[in-house]
C-alpha positions, 0 to 999 in steps of 0.5 A: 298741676296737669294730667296726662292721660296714657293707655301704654298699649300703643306706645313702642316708640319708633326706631327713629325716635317719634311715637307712634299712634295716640302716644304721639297725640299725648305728646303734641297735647304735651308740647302745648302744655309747655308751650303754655297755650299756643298752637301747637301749629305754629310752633311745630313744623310739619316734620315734626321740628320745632320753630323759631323760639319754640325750639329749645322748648320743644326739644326739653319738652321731648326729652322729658316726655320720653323720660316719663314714657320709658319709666312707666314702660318699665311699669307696663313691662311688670303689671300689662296693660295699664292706663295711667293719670301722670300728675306732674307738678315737678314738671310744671315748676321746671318750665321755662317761663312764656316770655309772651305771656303779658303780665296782669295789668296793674291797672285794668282800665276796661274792668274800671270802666265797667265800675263806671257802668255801673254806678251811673246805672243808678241815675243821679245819686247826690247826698242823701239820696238813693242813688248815693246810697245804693253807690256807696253799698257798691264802693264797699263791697267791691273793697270787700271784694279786693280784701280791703279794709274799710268802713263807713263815716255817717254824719248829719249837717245843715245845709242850704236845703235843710238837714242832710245825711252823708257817708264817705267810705274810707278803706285803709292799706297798711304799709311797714311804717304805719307812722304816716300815710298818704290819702287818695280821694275821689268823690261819688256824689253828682249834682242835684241836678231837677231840671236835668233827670238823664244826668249821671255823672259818668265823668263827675265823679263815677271815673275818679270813684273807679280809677280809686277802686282799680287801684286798690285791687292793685295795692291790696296785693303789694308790699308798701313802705307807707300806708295808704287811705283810699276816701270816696268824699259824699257831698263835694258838689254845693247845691248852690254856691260853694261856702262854709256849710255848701259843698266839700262836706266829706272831704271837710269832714274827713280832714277834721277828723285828721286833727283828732288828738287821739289820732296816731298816723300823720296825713303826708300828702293827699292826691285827689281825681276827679273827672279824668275819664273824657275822651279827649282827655286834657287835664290839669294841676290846678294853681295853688297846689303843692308844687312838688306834689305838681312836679312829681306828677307832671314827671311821672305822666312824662316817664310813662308817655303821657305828658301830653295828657297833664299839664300845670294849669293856671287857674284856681279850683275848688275841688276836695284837695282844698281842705287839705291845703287850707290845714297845711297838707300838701295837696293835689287835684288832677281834674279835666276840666274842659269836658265837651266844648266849652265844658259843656258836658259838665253838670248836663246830660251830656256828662255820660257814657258815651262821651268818655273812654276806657284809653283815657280812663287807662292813661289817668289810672295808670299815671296815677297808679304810678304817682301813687306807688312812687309816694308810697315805696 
């Protein structure tokens, strides 16, 4: 809707057509409206014709602006001096779109980069501690946020340090056919890490924990075919060596309850990111993935631009895809596992703000984004 203030006392339009004193100024501030923001000065020369691609604007703009104006001189002409707020919403709907205007992006990589601020604030947030929890209030309220729905899975394990509380949060977004679904996951705990208090896990876990709550602003507002479930894993770092009850305890955890009986919805596929935000971003398909969940991957960073970023890599990882392989779900992990010389940064201080970037996070948000929607449209 927009409002155009007129005092019609000084309207008498001139015998060439312009308008004169403050009419003239509402018509500018007019022009602008249609021009949607841009400066008046560079679309209107100073004859008063206008430029380049503003031209046809300009002249619909002038057209329906002396229409309005000799409408309500008719008004003026049985009622005097009036001032009037014209509220024009037919209006608005007849302007031509700003073909300038860039569209919202789908996947906004400084707002996820902000998500990783903020959840490395909270220092070292390993499971069961209060760093994790505080993330976890975080990861839920921003899907609350975004209108996602989504709840928290508490359970207790033993573990090589004794008895250990953990919570993976799942969001849920239906598509038509609610028979299946994909999974998308990311971990949000760190590394205990005693010796090393300045860690944060800005790439080890808070960029996939950001790149899943980006994308799920993004899904929450489109018309999907299959459903999608959106996990952020507790417990996937071991505390000393990855076995049967160390390490990979959200993502066991939640693949267990995949083979519920009373469990309608069938696990098509799952996508896992994990540390994707590096500034020399270099990262990899692990051996002893999916191979057409690989492929289809490494084809959509290749339509985007981004096949020099991911590549099919050679060497096994143990990451929270593997549970979902080992119950015979096609699975992928996209991981940069050489963060620093010699993976140096990884599970050290060094594994921090500064050492990772919003134009990578952006190339991992939106080749996965893109990945994602291909599976779920």
């Amino acid at each position: 809707m927009f409002g155009i203030g007129l005092n019609l006392a000084p309207f008498d339009p001139e015998k060439d057509g312009s308008f004169k004193g403050a009419t003239d100024c509402e018509f500018r501030s007019f022009i602008k409206m249609k021009l949607r923001g841009k400066d008046t000065a560079e679309a209107v020369n100073s004859n008063g014709s206008f430029k380049g691609g503003a031209r046809m604007i300009g002249r619909q703009a002038e057209f329906e602006f002396k229409f309005i104006l000799n409408y309500l001189y008719r008004i003026r002409r049985g009622f005097g001096k009036i001032s009037l707020i014209l509220i024009c919403p037919l209006i608005l709907s007849s302007c031509p779109k700003n073909e300038d205007s860039p569209p919202s992006p789908e996947f906004d990589a400084e707002r996820a980069f902000q998500d990783i601020v903020r959840m490395t604030k909270t220092g070292q947030r390993h499971s069961g501690s209060g760093g994790a929890l505080e993330n976890v209030i975080f990861i839920e309220k921003t899907l609350s946020e975004a209108g996602v729905r989504h709840f928290r899975d508490t359970w207790e394990e033993n573990t090589p340090a004794g008895k250990i509380t953990f919570q993976n949060v799942i969001a849920r977004i239906d598509g038509s056919n609610s028979d299946s679904f994909v999974a998308l996951g990311a971990h949000y705990d760190t590394k205990k890490l005693d010796h090393c208090p300045d860690f944060t896990g800005a790439n080890d876990g808070a960029s996939g924990v950001a790149i899943l709550l980006e994308i799920a602003r993004n899904l929450s507002k489109k018309k999907l075919k299959k459903s999608v479930e959106l996990v952020f894993f507790d417990g996937e770092e071991c505390l000393y060596s990855y076995s049967e009850k160390d390490g990979l305890h959200g993502s066991k955890r939640y693949v267990k309850n995949l083979k519920d009986p009373g469990r309608k919805r069938r696990c098509e596929a799952a996508v896992i990111a994990d540390m994707l935000a590096d500034r020399k971003l270099n990262a990899i398909i692990p051996a002893g993935c999916d191979p057409f969940l690989a492929a289809k991957f490494i084809k959509t960073a290749e339509k985007l631009g981004f096949s020099g970023y991911f590549k099919q890599g050679s060497i096994q990882i143990t990451d929270d895809h593997s549970p979902f392989l080992k119950e015979g779900i096609p699975a992928v992990v996209i991981i940069d596992f050489d963060y620093g010389t010699n993976n140096l940064f990884w599970h050290s201080s060094g594994d921090k703000i500064e050492n990772i970037s919003v134009e990578s996070l952006s190339i991992s948000g939106k080749t996965i984004n893109s990945f994602i929607k291909e599976l779920l449209l």
